[in-house]
N, CA, C and O of each residue as an XYZ file, in Angstrom:
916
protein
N       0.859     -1.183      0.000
C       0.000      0.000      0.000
C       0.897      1.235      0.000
O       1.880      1.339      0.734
N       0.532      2.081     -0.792
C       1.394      3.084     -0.823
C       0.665      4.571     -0.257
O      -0.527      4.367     -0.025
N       1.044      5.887      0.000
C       0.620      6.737      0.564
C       0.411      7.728     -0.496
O       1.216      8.191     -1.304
N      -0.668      7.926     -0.346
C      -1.333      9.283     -1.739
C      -0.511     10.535     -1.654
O      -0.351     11.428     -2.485
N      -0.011     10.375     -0.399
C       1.033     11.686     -0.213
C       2.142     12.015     -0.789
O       2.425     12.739     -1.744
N       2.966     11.115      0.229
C       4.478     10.720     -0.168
C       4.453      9.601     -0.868
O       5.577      9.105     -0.933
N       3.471      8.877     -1.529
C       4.089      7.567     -2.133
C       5.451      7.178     -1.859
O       6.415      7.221     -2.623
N       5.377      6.691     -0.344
C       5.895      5.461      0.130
C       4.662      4.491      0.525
O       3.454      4.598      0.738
N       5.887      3.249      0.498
C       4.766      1.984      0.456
C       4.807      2.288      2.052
O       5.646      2.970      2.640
N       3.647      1.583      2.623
C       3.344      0.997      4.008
C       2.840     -0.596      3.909
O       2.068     -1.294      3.251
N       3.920     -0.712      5.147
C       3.848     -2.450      5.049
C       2.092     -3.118      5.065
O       1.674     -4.106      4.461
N       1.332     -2.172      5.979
C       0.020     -2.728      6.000
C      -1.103     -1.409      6.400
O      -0.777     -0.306      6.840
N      -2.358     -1.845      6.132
C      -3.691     -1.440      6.251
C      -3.574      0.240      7.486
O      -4.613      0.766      7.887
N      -2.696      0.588      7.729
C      -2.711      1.908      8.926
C      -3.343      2.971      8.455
O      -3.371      3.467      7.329
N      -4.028      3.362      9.814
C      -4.881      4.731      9.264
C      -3.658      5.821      9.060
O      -4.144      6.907      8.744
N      -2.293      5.858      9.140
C      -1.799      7.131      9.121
C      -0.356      6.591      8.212
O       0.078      5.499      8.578
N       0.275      7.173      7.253
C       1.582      6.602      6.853
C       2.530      6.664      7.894
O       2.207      7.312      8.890
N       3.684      6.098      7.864
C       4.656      5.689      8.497
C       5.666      6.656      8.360
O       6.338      6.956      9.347
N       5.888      7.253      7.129
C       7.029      8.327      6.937
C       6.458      9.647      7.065
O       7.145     10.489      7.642
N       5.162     10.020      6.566
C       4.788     11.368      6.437
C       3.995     11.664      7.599
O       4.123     12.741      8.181
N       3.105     10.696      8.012
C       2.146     10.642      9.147
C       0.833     11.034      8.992
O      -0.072     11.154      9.818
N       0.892     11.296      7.250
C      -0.477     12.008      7.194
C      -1.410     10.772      6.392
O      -0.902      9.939      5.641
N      -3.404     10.877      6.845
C      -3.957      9.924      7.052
C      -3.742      8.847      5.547
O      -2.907      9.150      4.695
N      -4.393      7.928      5.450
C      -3.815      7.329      4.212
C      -5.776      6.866      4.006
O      -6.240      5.803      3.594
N      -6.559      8.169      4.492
C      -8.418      7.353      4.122
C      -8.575      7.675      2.550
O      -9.416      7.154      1.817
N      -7.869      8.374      2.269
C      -7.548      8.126      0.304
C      -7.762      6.951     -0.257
O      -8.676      6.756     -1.058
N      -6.500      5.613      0.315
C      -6.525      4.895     -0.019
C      -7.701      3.511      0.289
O      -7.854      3.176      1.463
N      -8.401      2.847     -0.694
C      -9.679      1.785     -0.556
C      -9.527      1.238      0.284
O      -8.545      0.504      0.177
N     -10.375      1.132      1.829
C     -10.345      0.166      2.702
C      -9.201      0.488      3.766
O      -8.901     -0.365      4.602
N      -8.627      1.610      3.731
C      -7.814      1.879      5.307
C      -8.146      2.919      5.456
O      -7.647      3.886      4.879
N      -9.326      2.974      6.492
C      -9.836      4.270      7.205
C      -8.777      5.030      8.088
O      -8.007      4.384      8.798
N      -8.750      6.038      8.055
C      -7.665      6.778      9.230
C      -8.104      6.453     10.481
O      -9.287      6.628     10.773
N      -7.291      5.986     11.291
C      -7.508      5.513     12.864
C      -7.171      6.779     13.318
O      -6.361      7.270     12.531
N      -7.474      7.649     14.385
C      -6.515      9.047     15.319
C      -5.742      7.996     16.070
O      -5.986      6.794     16.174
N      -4.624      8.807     16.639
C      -3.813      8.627     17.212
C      -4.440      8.723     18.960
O      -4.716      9.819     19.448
N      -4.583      7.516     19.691
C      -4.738      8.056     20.794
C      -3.614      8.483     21.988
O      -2.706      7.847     22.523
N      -4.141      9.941     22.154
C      -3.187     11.087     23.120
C      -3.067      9.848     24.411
O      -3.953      9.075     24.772
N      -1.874      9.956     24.856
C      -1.809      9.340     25.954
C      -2.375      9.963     27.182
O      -2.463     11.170     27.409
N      -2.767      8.925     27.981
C      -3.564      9.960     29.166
C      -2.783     10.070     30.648
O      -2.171      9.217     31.290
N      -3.027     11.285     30.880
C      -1.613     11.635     32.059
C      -1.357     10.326     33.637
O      -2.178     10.065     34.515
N      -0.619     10.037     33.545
C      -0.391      9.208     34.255
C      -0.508      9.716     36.083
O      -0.064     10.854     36.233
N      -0.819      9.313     36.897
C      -0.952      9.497     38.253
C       0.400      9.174     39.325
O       0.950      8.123     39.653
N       0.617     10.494     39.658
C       2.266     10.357     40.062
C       2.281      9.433     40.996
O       1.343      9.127     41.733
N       3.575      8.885     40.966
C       4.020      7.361     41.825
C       4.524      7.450     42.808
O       5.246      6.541     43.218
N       4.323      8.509     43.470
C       5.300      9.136     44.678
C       4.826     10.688     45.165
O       4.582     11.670     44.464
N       4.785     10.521     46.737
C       4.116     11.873     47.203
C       5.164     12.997     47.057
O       4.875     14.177     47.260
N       6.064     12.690     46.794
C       6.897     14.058     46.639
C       7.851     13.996     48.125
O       7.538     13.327     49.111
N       8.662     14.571     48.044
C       9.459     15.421     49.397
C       8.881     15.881     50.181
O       9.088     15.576     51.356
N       7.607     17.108     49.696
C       6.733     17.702     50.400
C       5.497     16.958     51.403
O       5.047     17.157     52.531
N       5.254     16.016     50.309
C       4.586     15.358     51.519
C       4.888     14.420     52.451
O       4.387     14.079     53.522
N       6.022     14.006     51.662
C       6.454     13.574     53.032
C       7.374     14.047     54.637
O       7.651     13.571     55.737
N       7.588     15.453     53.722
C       7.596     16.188     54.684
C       6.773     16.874     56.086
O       6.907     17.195     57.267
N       5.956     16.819     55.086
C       4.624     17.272     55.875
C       3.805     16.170     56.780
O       2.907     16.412     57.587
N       4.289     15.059     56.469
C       3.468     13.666     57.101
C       4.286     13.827     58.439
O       3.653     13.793     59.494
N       6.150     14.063     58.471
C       6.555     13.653     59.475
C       6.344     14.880     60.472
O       6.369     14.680     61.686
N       6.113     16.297     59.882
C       6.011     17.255     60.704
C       4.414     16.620     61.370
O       4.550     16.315     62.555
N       3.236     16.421     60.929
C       2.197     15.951     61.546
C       2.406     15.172     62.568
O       2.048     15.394     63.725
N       3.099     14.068     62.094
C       3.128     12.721     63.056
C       4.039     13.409     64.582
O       3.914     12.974     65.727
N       5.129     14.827     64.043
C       5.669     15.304     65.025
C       4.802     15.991     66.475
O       4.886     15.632     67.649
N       3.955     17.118     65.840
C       2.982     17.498     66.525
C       1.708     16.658     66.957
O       0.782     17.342     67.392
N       1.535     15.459     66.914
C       0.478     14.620     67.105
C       1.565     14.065     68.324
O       1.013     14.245     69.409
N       2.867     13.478     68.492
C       3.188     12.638     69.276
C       3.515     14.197     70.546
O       3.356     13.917     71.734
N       3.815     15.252     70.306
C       4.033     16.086     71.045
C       3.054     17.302     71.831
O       3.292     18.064     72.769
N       1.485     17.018     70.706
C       0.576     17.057     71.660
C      -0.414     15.795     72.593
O      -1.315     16.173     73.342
N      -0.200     14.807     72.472
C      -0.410     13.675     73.219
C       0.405     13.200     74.314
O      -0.155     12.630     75.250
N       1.369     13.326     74.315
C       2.459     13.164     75.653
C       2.366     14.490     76.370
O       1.836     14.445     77.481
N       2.681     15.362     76.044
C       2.331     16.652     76.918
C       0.663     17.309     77.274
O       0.456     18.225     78.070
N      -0.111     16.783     76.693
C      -1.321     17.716     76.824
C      -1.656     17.261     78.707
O      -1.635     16.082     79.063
N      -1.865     18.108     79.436
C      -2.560     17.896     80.753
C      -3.814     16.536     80.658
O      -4.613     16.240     79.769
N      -3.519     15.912     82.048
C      -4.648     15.268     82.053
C      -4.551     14.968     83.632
O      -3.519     14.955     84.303
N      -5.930     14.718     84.089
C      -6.215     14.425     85.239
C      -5.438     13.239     85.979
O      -5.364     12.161     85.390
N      -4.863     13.382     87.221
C      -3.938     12.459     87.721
C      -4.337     12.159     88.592
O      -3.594     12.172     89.574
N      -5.791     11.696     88.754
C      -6.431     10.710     89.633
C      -6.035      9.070     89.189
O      -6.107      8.164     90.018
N      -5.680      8.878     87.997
C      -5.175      7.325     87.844
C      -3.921      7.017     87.879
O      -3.079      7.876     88.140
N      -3.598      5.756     87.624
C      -1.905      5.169     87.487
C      -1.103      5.522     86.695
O      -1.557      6.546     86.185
N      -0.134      5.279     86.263
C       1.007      5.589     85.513
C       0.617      5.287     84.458
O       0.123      6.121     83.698
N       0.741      4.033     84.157
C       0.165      3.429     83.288
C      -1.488      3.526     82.746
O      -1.927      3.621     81.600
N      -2.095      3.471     83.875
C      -3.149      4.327     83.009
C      -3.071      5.415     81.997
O      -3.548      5.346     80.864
N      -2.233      6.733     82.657
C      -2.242      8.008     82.344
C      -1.086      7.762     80.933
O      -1.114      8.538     79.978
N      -0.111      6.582     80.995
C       0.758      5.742     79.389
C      -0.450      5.878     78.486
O      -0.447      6.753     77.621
N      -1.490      5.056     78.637
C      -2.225      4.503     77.957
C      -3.286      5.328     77.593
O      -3.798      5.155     76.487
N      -3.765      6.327     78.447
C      -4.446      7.382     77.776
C      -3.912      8.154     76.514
O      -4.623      8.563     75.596
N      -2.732      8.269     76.601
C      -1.834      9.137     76.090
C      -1.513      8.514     74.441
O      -1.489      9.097     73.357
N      -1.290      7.088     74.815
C      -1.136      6.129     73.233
C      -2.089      6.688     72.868
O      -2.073      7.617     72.061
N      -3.517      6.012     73.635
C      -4.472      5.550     72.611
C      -4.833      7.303     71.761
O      -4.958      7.424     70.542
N      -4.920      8.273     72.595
C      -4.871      9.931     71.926
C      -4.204      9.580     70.557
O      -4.594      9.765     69.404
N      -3.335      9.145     70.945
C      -1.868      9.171     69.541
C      -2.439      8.352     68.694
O      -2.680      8.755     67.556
N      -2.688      7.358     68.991
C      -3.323      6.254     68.122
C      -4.682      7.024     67.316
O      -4.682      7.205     66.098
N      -5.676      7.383     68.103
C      -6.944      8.087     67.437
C      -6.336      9.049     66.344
O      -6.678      9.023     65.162
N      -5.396      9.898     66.878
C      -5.038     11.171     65.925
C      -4.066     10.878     64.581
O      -3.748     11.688     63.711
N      -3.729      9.574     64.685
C      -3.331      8.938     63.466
C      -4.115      8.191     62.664
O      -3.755      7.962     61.509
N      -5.388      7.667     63.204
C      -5.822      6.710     62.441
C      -7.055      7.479     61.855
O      -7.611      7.122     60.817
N      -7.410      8.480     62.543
C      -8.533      8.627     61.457
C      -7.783      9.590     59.938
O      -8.330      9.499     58.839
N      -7.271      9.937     60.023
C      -6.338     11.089     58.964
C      -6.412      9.917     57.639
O      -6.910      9.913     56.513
N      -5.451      8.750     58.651
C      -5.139      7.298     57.026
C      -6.477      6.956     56.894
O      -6.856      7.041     55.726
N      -7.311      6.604     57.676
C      -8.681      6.359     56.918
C      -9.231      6.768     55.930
O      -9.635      6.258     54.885
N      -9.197      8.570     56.713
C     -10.016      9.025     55.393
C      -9.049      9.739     54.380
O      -9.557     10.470     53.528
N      -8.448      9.665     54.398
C      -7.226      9.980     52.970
C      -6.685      8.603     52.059
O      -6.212      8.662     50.924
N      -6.908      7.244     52.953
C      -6.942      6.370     52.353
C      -8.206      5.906     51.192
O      -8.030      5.429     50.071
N      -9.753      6.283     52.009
C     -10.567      6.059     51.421
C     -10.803      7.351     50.212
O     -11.804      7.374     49.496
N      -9.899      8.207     50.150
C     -10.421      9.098     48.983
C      -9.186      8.890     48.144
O      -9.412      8.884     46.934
N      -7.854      8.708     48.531
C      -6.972      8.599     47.448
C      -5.981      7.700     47.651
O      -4.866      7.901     47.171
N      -6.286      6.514     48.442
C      -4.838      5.591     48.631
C      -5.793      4.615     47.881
O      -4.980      4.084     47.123
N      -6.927      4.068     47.617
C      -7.395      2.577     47.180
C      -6.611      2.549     45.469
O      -6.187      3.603     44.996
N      -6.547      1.735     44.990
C      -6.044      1.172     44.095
C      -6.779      2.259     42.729
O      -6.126      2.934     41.933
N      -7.804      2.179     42.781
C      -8.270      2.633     41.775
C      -8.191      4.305     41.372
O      -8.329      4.970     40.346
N      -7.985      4.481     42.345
C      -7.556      6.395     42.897
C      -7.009      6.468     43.221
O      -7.076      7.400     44.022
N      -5.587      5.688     43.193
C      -4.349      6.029     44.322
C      -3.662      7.588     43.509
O      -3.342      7.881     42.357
N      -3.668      8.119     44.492
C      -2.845      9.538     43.856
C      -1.997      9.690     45.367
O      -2.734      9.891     46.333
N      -0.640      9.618     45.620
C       0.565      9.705     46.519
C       0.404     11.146     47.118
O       0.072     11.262     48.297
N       0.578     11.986     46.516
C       0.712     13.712     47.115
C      -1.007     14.104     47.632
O      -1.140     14.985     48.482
N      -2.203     13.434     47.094
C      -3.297     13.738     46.942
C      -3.434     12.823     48.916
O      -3.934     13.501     49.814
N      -3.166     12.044     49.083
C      -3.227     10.872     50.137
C      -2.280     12.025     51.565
O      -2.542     12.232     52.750
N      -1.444     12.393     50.873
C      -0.610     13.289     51.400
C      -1.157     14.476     52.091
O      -1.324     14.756     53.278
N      -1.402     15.131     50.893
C      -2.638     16.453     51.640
C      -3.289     16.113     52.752
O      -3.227     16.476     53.927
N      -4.143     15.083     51.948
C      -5.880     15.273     52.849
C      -5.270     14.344     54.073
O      -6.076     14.322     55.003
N      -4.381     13.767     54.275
C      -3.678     13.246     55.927
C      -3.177     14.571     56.544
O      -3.482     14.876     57.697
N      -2.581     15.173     55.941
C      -2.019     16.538     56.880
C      -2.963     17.182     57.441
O      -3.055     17.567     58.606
N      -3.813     17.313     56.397
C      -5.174     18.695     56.581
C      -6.069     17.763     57.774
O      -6.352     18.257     58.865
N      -6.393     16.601     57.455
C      -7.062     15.787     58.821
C      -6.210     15.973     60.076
O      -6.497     16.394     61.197
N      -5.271     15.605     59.633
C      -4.516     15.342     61.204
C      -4.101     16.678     62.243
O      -4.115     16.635     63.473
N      -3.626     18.207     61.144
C      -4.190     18.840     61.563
C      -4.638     19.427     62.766
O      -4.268     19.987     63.798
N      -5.926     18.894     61.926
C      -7.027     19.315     62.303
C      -7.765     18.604     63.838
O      -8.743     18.923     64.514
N      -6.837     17.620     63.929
C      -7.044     16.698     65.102
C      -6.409     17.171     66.137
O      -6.879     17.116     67.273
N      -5.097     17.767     65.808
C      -3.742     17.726     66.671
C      -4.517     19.769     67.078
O      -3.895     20.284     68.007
N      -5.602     20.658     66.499
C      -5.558     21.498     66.825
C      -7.023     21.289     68.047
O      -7.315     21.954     69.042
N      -7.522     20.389     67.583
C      -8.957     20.271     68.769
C      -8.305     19.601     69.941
O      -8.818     19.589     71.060
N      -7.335     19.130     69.693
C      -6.900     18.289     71.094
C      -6.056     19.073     71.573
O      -5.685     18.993     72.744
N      -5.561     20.082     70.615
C      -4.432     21.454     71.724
C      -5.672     22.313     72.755
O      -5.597     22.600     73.950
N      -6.661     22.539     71.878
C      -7.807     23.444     72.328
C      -8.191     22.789     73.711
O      -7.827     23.222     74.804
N      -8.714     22.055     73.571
C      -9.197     21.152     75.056
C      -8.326     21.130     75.869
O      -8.874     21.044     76.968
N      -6.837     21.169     76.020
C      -6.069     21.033     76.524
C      -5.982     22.393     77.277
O      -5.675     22.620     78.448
N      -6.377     23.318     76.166
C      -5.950     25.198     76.793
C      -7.014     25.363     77.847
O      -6.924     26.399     78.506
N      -7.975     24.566     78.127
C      -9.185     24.648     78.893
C      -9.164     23.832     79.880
O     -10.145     23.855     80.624
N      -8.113     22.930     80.161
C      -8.079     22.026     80.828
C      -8.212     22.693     82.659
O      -7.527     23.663     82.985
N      -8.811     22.263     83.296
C      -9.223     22.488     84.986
C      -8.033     21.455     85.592
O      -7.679     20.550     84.835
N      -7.484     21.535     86.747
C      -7.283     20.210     87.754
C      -8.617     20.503     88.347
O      -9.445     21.409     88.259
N      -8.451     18.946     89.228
C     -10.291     19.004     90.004
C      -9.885     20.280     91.052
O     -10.850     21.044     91.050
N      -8.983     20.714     91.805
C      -8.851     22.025     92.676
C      -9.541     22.745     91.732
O     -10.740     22.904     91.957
N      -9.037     23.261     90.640
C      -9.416     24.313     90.139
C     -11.209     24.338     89.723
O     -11.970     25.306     89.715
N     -11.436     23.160     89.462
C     -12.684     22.897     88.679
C     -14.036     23.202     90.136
O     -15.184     23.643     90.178
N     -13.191     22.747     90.973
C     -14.473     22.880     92.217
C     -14.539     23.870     92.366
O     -15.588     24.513     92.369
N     -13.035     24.452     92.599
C     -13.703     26.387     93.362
C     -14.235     27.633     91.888
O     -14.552     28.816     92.004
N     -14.151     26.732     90.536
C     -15.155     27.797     89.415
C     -16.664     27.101     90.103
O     -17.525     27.927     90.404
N     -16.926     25.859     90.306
C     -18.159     25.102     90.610
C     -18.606     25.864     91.570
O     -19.803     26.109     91.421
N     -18.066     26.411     92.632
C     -18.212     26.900     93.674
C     -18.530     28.728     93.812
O     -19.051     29.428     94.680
N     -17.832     29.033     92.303
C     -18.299     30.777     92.277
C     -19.245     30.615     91.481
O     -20.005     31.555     91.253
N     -19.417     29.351     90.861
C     -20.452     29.550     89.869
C     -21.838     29.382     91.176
O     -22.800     30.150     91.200
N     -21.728     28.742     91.725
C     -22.977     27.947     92.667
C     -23.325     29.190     93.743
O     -24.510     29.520     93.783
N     -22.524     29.801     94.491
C     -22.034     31.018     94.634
C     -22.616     32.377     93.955
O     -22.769     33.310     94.743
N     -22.895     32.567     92.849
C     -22.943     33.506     92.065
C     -22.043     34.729     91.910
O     -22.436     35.824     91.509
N     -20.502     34.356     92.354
C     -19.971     35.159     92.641
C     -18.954     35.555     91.491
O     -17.764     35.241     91.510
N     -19.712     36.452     90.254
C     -19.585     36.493     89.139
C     -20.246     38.043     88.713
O     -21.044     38.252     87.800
N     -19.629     39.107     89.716
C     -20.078     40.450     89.099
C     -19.348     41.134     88.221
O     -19.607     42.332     88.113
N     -18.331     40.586     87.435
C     -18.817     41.317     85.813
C     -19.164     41.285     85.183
O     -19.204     42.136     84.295
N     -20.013     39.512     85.268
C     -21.112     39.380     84.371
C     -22.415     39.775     84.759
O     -23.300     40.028     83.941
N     -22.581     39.844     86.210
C     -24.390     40.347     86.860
C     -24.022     41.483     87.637
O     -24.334     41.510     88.827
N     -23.340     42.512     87.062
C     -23.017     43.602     88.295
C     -24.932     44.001     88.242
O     -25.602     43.387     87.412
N     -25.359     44.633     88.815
C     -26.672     44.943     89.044
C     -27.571     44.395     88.420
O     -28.380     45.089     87.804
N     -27.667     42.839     88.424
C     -28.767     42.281     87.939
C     -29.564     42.541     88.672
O     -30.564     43.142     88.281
N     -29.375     42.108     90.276
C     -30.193     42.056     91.308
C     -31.181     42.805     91.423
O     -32.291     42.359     91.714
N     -30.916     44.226     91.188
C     -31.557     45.608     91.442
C     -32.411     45.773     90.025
O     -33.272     46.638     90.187
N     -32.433     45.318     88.944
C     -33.377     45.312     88.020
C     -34.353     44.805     88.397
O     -34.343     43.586     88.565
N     -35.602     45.607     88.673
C     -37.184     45.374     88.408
C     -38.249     43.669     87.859
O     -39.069     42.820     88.208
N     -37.093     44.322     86.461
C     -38.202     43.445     85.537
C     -37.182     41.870     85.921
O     -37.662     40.800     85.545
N     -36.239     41.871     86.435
C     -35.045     40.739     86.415
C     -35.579     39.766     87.880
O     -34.698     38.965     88.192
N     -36.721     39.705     88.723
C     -37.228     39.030     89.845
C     -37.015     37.507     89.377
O     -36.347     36.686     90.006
N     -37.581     37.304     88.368
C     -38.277     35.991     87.993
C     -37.124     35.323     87.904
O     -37.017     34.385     88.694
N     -35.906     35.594     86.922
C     -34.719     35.339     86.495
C     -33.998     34.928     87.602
O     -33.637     33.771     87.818
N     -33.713     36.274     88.571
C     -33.084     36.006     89.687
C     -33.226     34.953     90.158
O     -32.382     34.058     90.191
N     -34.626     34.918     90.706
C     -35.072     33.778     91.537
C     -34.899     32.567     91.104
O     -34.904     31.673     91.951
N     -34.710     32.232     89.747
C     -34.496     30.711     88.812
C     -32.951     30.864     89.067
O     -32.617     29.840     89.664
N     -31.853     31.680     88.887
C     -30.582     31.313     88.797
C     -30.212     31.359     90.481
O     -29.073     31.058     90.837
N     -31.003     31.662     91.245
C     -30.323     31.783     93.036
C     -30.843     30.427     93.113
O     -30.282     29.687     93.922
N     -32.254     29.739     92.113
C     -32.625     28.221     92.966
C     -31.229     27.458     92.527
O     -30.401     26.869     93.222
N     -31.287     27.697     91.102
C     -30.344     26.932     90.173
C     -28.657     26.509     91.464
O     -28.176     25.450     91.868
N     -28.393     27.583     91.622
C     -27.411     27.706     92.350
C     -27.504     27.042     94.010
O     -26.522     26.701     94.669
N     -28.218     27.005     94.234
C     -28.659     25.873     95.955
C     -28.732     24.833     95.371
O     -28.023     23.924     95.802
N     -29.445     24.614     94.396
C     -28.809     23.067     94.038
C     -27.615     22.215     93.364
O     -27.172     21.066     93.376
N     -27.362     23.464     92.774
C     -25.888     22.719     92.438
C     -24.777     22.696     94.093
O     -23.941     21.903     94.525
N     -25.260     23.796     94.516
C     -23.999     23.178     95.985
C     -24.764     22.233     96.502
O     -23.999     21.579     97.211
N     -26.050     21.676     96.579
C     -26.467     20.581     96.868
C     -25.652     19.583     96.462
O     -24.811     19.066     97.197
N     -25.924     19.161     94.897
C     -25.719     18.724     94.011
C     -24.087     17.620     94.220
O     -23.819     16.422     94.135
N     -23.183     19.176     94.593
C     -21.749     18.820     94.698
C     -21.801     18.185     95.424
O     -21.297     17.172     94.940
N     -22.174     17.900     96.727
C     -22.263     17.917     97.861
C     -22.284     15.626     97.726
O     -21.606     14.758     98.275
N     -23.057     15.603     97.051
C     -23.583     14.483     96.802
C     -22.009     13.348     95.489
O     -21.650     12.182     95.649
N     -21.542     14.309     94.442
C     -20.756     14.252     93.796
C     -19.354     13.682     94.491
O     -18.514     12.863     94.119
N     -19.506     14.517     95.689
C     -18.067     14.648     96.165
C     -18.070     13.393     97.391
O     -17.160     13.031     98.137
N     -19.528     12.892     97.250
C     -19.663     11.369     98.315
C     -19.364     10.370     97.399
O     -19.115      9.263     97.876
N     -19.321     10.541     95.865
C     -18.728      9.471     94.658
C     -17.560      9.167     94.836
O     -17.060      8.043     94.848
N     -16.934     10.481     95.028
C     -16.179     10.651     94.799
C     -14.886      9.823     95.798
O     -13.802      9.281     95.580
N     -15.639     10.076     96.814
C     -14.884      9.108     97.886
C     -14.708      8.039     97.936
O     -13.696      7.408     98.242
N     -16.169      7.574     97.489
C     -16.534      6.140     97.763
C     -15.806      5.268     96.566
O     -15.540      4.074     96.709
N     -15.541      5.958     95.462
C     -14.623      5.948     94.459
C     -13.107      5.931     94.773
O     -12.210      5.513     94.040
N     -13.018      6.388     95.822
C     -11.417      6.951     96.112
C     -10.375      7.635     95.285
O      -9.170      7.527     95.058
N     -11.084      8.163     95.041
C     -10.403      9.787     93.884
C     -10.386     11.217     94.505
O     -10.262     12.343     94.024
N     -10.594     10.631     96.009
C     -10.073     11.584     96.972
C      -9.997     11.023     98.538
O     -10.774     10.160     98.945
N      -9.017     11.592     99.317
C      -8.802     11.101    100.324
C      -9.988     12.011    101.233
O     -10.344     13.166    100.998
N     -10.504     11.038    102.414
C     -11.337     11.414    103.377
C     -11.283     13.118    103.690
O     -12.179     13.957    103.600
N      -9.951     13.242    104.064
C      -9.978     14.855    104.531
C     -10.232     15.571    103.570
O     -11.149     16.393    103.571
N      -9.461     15.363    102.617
C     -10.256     16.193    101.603
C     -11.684     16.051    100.955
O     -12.200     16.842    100.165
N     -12.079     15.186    101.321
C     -13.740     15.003    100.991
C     -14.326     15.804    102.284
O     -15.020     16.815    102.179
N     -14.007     15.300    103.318
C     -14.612     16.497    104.184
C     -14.382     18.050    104.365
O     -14.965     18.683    105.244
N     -13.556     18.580    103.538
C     -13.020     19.762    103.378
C     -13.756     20.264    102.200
O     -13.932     21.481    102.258
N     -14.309     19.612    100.999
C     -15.157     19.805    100.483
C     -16.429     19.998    100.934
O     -16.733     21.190    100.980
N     -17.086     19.410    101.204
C     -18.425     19.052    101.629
C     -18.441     20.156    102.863
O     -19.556     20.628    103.088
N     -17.395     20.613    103.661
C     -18.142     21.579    104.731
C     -17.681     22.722    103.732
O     -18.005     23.744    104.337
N     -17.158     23.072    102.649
C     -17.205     24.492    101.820
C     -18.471     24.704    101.203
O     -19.186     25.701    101.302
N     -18.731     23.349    100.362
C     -20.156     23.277     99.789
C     -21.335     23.891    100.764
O     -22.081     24.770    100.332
N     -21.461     23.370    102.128
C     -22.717     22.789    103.022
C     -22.255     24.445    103.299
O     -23.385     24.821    103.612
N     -21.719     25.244    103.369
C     -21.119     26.661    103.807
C     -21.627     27.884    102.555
O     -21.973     29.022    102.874
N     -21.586     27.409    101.184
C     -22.052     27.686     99.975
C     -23.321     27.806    100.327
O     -23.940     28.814    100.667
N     -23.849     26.123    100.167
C     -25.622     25.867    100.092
C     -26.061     27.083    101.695
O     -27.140     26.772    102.200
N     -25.724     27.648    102.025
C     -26.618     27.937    103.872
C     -26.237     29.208    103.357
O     -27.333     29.770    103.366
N     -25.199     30.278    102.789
C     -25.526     31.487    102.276
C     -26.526     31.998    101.210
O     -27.230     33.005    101.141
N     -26.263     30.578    100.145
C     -27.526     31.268     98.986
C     -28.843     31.056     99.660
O     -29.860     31.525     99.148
N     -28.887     30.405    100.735
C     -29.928     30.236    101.076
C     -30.627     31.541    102.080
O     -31.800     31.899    102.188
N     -29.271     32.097    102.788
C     -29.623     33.367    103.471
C     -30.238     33.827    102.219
O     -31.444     33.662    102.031
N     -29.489     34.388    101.361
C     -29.791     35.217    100.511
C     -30.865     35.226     99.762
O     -31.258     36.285     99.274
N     -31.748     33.623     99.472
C     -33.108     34.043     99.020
C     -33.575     34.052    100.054
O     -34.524     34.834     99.993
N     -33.496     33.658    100.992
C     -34.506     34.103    102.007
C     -35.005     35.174    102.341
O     -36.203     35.424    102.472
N     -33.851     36.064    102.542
C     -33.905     37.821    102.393
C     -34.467     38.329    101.022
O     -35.442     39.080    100.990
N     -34.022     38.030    100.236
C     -34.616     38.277     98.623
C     -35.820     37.836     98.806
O     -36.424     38.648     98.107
N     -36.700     37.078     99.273
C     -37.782     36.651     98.904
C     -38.673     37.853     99.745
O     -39.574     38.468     99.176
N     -38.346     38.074    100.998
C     -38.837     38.571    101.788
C     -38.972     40.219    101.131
O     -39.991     40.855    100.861
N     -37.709     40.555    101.020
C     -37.719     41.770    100.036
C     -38.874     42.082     98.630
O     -39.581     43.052     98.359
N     -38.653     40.803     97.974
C     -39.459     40.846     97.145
C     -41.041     41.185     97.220
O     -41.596     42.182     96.758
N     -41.671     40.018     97.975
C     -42.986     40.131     98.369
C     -42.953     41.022     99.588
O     -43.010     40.265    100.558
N     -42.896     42.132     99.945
C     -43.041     43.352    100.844
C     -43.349     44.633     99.548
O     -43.527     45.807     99.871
């Protein structure tokens, strides 16, 4: 077969000649085939960058899990094992879901697997710093329990009291407040019976509370009296 173009022969039936490249549908019975464009291949490797970025993650994940505060009412080993399993959670969901969008076989894309693990993990390693910035010991957590129960919180209610239309309110957040030092009161008998605190200090609680509950209680009492007069 020869080419209407360049008349050179071609060994067989091709939609395109061999020397010139141009189609040969001139000739009877060899339709021009196109050339199919190759299609971009899916890189085989995350790059430097991401793997850069994997070990800086995995850095800040192992360095907010060993350091973040935690309550030291348990063992050593407990407080080990809290600490893995943190580490463990904040790694495994990242490969999950970066696995399930770009590591399976059929979508594997390396730098793409890369990203969406950083951006998860992240995003893990910043909610578990956050909780951490908020973290109470139980000292600290009882005596906010205690201004809260208390109401002893005037820059947020400087003259609520003395507002008119504010009776009804009052009177719901002064009950609110006798029962939570109730409340504690009862908490802090778990708490013992639990042994997540020693006796004296359970009784050192419980007479601050029972000292709490008997002022708010002056205080609606007088408030009430005030009120209805």
């Amino acid at each position: 077969m020869f080419c209407p173009h360049c008349g050179k022969e071609n060994a067989g039936p091709f939609g395109y000649c061999i020397v010139c490249g141009k189609p040969l549908n001139m000739v009877e019975g060899a339709p021009a085939i196109p050339f199919a464009s190759p299609s971009p291949s899916q890189p085989k490797s995350m790059g430097a960058l991401g793997v850069i970025g994997i070990g800086v993650c995995v850095i800040l994940a192992i360095a907010v899990a060993f350091t973040k505060p935690i309550d030291e009412q348990g063992t050593a080993s407990f407080q080990q094992g809290y600490r893995i399993g943190t580490l463990f959670g904040m790694m495994l969901l990242p490969f999950l879901i970066a696995f399930a969008i770009a590591g399976r076989k059929k979508a594997r894309n390396p730098r793409a697997f890369a990203a969406i693990f950083c951006i998860v993990c992240l995003l893990g390693v910043g909610s578990s710093w956050m909780s951490s910035a908020s973290f109470e010991t139980p000292d600290q957590r009882i005596g906010r329990l205690a201004r809260e129960a208390a109401g002893l919180q005037p820059e947020k209610h400087l003259g609520f009291a003395k507002q008119r239309r504010s009776s009804a309110e009052y009177r719901r957040y002064l009950l609110m407040a006798i029962g939570s030092a109730d409340e504690m009161r009862v908490w802090i008998r778990y708490c013992l019976d639990l042994n997540y605190v020693d006796e004296a200090t359970s009784r050192r609680w419980h007479d601050e509370y029972l000292a709490v509950a008997k002022m708010l209680q002056v205080i609606y009492t007088r408030w009430s009296s005030i009120a209805t007069s």
